[in-house]
N, C-alpha and C positions, 0 to 999 in steps of 0.2 A: 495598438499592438501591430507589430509588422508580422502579417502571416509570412510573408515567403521568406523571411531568414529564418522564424522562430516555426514553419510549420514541418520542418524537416527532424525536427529534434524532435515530434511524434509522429511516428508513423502508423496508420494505418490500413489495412487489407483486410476484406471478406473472402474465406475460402469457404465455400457451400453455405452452412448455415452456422459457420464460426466465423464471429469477427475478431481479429487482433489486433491487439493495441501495441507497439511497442516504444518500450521509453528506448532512446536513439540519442545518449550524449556519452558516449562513451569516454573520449578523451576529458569527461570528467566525472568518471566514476558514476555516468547515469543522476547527478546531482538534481533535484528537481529546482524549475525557477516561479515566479508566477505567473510568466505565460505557459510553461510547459503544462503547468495543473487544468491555466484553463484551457489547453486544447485537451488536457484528457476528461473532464467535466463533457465538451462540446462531443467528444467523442463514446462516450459514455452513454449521452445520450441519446445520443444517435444511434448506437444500436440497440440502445432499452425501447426505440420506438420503432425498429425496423421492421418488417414483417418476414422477412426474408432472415432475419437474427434468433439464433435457438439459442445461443452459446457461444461466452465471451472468454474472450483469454489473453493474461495481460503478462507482457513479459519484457525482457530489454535486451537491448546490444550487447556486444562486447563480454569483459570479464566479471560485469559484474552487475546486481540487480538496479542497488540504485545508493547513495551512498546521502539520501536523505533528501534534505532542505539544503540547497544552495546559499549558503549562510551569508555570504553580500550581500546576494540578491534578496535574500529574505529581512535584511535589517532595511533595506532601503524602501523595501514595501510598509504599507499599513497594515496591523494582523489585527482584522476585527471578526466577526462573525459571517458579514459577505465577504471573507477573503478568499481567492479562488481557492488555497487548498485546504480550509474549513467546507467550501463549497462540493471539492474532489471528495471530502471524506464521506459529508452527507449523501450523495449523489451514491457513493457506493455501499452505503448501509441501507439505500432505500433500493436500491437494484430488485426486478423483481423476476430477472434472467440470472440461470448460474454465472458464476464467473468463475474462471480459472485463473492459478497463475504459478508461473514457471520460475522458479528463483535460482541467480548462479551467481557466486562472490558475493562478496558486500551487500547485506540487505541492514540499513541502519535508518535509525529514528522511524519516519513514516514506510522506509520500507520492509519493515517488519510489523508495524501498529495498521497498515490496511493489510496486512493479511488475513486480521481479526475479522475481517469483512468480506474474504473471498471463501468459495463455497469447498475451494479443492486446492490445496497447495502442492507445489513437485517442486521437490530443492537437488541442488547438485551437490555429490559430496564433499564441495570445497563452499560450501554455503557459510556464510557466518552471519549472525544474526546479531542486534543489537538495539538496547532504548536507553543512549546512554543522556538523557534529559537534563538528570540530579547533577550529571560531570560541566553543564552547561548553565547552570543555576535555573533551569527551568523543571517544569513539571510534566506527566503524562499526558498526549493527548490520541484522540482519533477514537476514544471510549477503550483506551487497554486500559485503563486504571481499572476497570472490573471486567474489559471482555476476556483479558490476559488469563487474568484466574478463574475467569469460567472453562478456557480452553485448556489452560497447561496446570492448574493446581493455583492456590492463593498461595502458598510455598514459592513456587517458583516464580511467582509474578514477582511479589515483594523481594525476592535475592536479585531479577531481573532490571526489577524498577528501581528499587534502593542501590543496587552495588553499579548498574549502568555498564557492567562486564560483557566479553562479547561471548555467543552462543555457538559451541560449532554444533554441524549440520544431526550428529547422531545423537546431540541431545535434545535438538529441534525434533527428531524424529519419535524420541521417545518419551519428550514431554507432551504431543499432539500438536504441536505448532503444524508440523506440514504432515503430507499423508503418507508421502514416499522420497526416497534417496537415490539419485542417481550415479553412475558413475563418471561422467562427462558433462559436459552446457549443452551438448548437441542432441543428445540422449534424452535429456532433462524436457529442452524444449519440441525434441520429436512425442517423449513420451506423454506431456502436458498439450500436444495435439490430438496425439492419438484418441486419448481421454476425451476432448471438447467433443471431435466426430463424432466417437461413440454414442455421445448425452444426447448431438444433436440427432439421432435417427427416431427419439422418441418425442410426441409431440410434446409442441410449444404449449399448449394448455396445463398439460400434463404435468410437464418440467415445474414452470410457473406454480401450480399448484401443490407441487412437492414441495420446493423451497417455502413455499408462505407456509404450509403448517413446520416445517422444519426451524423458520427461523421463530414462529408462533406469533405473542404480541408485542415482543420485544423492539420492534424497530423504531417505535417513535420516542422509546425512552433510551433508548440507545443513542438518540440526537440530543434528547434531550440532558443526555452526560455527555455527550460531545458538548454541548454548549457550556457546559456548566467549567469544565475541565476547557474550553476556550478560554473563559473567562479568566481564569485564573493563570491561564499563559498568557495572554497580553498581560496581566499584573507582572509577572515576573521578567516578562521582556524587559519591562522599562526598570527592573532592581539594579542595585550596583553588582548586585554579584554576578548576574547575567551577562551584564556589557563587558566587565572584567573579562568573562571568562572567553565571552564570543574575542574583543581583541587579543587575546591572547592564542584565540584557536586561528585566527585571520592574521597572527605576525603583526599585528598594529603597536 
C-alpha cells in the first residue's frame, strides 16, 4: 500500500481527549476503497489503545458521508473474512471507547450499516440513508440483518433491506437510526463535537464501563453474524446476478 498517496484520503486529529477520523474523498462521494478501510482499522486502533483517547468521532469531507464501497475497487479486491472492510466492521463492533459519528449527504450501503455500531449518531437535514444490497444482487452485511431491527423496528428493517429504497434524514430520526437532526454539515459536525467533549470530561473507566454493560453480551455474537452474513456475501459476489447488476451500475 502506498501510504502517502492513499494516507490523505484519511485524515486523522486528536483534539484533547477526542480523536477524529475523517473519511476525505470527497470528489467521490467519500466512496470507501480497501486501503481507505485499512487506514481506518489502523486508526481505529490506535485510538482504542490510546491513553490519552476518551472519545472517538467519525465523520467525512465534503457533501456527503460516504457513498459506500467503491465498487471497482471492491470487485478488484478478494472479499474474504480478513478483508480490510469485514476487518473495519469487526474492529468497530468490538470498540470498547464511544464512538461518535456525524453524517451529512449520502450515507449508503456501509455507510449506514456501521452506524448500527456507533454509540451516537448526528445527521444533517439533507442526510439520506440507504442499503440498497437486493438492487445489487447481493445480501445485508456489517450484522444490520438483525442489528437494523433491533435499532429501527423488524418493520422497518425488512421494507429497508427488501425494497433497498433511500431514507431521508426525518425518518432516520424517528425510526432511531440517529439521535438528532441538524440544520447544516457544519452544525452537524460542530454539534457531534460538541457531544465527544462533553463524554470526554467524564472518566475513561467510567465511559468504557458504561458502554460494556450498554452493549451487554452481545458483541461477539454480533461478529459472529457478521461472519455468517460475510459468508453469504462472497456467495453472492460471485452469482450472475451480482456481476450483471455491478456492470451495469459501472457502465461496462
Amino acid at each position: 500500500m502506498n501510504h502517502s498517496s492513499e494516507q490523505q484520503l484519511i485524515l486523522a486529529r486528536q483534539q484533547d481527549a477526542v480523536f477524529e477520523i475523517q473519511i476525505n474523498r470527497p470528489d467521490k462521494m467519500n466512496a470507501l476503497t480497501d486501503a481507505m478501510y485499512a487506514e481506518l482499522v489502523a486508526n481505529l486502533r490506535r485510538a482504542e489503545s490510546d491513553e490519552n483517547t476518551k472519545v472517538i468521532l467519525l465523520r467525512s469531507s465534503g457533501a456527503h458521508f460516504s457513498a459506500g464501497n467503491d465498487l471497482a475497487d471492491f470487485l478488484e479486491t478478494e472479499f474474504t473474512e480478513q478483508s480490510n472492510v469485514v476487518q473495519f466492521l469487526f474492529t468497530l463492533a468490538r470498540l470498547r471507547k464511544p464512538i461518535i459519528a456525524a453524517v451529512t449527504g449520502a450515507a449508503v450501503g456501509i455507510g449506514t450499516t456501521m452506524l448500527l455500531h456507533c454509540d451516537l449518531s448526528y445527521a444533517s437535514n439533507d442526510a439520506k440513508f440507504s442499503v440498497p444490497f437486493i438492487k445489487l444482487g447481493l445480501t445485508p452485511e456489517g450484522g444490520s440483518s438483525q442489528l437494523l431491527a433491533q435499532r429501527c423496528s423488524q418493520l422497518k428493517a425488512n421494507d429497508w433491506l427488501l425494497t433497498g429504497r433511500t431514507v431521508l434524514a426525518e425518518e432516520a430520526l424517528s425510526s432511531g437510526l440517529v439521535n438528532q437532526i441538524f440544520s447544516s454539515h457544519e452544525e452537524t459536525w460542530q454539534e457531534a463535537m460538541d457531544c465527544a467533549q462533553k463524554l470526554a470530561r467524564n472518566s475513561q473507566e467510567t465511559l468504557r464501563q458504561t458502554k460494556k454493560l450498554l452493549k451487554g453480551e452481545q458483541i461477539e455474537s454480533v461478529v459472529a453474524l457478521m461472519k455468517k452474513e460475510a459468508e453469504v456475501f462472497a456467495t453472492r459476489l460471485q452469482s450472475d446476478e451480482a456481476k450483471a447488476a455491478f456492470a451495469k451500475f459501472l457502465g461496462k
